[in-house]
matplotlib code that plots the C-alpha trace (Angstrom):
import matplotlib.pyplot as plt

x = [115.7, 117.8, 120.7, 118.7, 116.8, 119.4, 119.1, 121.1, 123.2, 124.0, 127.4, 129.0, 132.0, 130.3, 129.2, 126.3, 125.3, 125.6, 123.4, 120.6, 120.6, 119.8, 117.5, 115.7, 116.3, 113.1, 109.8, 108.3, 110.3, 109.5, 105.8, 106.6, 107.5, 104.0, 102.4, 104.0, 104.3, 100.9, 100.3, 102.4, 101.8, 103.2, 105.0, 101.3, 99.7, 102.6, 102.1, 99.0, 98.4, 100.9, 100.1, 103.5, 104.0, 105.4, 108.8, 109.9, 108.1, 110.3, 113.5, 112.1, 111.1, 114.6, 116.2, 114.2, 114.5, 118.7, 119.2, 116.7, 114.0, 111.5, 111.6, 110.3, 108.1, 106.7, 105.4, 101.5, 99.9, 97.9, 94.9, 95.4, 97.9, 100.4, 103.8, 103.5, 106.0, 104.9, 106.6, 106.5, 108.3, 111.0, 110.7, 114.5, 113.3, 112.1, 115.4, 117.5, 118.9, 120.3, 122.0, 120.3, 116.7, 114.4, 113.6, 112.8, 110.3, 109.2, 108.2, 106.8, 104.8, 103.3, 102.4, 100.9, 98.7, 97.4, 93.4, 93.5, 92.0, 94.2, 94.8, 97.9, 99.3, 102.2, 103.5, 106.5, 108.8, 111.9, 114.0, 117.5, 119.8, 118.9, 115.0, 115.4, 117.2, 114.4, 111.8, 113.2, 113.8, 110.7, 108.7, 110.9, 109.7, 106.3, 106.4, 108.5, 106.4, 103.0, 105.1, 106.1, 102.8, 101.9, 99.0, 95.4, 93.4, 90.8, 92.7, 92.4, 95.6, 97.1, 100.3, 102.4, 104.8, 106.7, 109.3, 111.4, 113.4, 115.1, 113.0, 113.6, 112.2, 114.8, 114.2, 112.8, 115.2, 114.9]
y = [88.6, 88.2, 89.8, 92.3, 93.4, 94.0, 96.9, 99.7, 101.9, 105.5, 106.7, 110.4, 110.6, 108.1, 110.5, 108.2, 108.4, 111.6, 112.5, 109.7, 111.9, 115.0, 113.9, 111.8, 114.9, 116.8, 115.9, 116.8, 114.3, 112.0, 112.6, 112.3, 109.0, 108.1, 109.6, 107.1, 104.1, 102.5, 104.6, 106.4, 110.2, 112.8, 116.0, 118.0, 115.4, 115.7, 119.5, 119.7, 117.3, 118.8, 122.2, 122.7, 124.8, 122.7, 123.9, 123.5, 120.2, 118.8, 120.1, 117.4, 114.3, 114.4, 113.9, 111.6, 109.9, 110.3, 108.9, 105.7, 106.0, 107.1, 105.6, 107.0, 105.4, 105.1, 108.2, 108.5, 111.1, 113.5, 116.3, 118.0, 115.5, 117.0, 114.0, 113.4, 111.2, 108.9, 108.1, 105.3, 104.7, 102.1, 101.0, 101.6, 104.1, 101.2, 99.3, 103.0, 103.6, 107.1, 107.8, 111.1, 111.1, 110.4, 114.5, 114.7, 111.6, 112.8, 116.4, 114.6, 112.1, 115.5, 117.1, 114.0, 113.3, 117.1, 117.1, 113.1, 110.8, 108.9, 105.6, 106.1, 103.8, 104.8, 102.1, 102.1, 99.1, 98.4, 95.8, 94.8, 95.3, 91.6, 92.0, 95.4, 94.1, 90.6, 93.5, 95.7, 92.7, 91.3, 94.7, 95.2, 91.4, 91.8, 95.1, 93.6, 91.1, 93.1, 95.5, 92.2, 91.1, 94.3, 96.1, 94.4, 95.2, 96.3, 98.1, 101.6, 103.2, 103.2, 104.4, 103.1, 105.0, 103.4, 105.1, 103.0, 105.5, 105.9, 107.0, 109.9, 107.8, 107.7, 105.0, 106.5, 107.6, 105.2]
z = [92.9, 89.5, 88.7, 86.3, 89.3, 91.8, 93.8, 92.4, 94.5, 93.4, 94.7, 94.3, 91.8, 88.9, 86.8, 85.2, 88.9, 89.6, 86.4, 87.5, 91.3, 89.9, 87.8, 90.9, 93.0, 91.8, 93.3, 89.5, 87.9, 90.1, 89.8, 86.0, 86.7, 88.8, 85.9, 83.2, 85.2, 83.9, 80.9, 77.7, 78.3, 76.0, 76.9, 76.3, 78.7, 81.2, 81.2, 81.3, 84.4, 86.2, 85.3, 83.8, 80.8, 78.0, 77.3, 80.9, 81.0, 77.8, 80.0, 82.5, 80.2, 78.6, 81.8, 82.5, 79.1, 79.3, 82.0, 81.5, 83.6, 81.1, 77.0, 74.1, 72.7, 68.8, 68.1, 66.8, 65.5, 67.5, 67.1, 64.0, 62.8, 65.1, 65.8, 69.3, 71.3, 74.3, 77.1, 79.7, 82.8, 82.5, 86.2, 86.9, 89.6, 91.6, 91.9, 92.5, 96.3, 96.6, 99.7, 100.8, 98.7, 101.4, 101.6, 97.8, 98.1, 100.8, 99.2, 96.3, 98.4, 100.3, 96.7, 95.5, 98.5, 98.4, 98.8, 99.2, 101.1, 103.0, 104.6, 106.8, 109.8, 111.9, 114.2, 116.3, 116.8, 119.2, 117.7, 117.1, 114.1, 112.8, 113.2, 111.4, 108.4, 107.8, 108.5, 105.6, 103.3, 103.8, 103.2, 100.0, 99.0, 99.1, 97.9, 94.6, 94.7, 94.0, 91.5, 89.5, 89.0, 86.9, 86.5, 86.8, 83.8, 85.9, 88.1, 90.1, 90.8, 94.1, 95.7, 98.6, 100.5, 103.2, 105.8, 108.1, 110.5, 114.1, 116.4, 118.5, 121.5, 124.4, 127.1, 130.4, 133.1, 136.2]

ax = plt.figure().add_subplot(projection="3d")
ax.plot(x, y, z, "-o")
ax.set_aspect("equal")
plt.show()
């Protein structure tokens, strides 16, 4: 991993953290984010996928858009000759930790699965300190690893949601 795509830790009392936290703390935004991360989308597109009326929707993309994880891009012209401004995903969601998020991605992954069909493994492991820290890395490396690549031109969209957590799985009284 280079420098550029170190892991990026948000801590309480920075305010340029504190303003990238709230703005990861809402499940829409971050379903914003899914929605932009292949294609431009407009403000009218946003809303309308996410059945969202406009106005509020705007209120989302620019805090998004101020604190970097979505960009602008060149605007185009759309029905009726109407100036409509795009907006893609900058992928600096990807390399963000916050301490505490887990609930709000785990709200958003519950919305976004809604009425889907899904493909879901759970699987319990017992190991040590050491084996859970390669087993973390080497998720997060292949995960990176698939992201880097970018998108296939013939392509479906998928997600992937991983969850690595203590379980509450006492050994048995002898």
């Amino acid at each position: 991993m280079t420098d550029e795509q170190e892991r990026i830790e948000l801590r309480r009392g920075d305010p340029e953290a504190e303003a990238r936290m709230r703005a990861l703390s809402s499940p829409l935004r971050l379903r914003v984010l899914r929605l932009c991360a292949f294609e431009a989308r407009t403000n009218k597109e946003l809303a309308e996928l996410l059945g969202m009326n406009p106005g509020t929707m705007l209120h989302h993309v620019r805090t998004l858009v101020q604190t970097g994880y979505l960009a602008a891009e060149p605007e185009r012209s759309g029905a009726q000759g109407a100036r409509e401004v795009p907006y893609r995903a900058t992928g600096l969601s990807w390399r963000t930790s916050m301490p505490g998020g887990s609930p709000v991605l785990i709200e958003t992954f519950l919305q976004q699965i809604e009425g889907d069909d899904l493909d879901a493994t759970w699987l319990g492991l017992k190991i040590n300190d050491a084996h859970r820290e390669e087993f973390q890395h080497r998720l997060y490396e292949l995960v990176n690893e698939f992201k880097e690549r970018g998108p296939d031109a013939d392509g479906r969209p998928y997600s992937f949601f991983s969850t690595l957590h203590p379980d509450l799985n006492p050994p048995a009284s002898r």
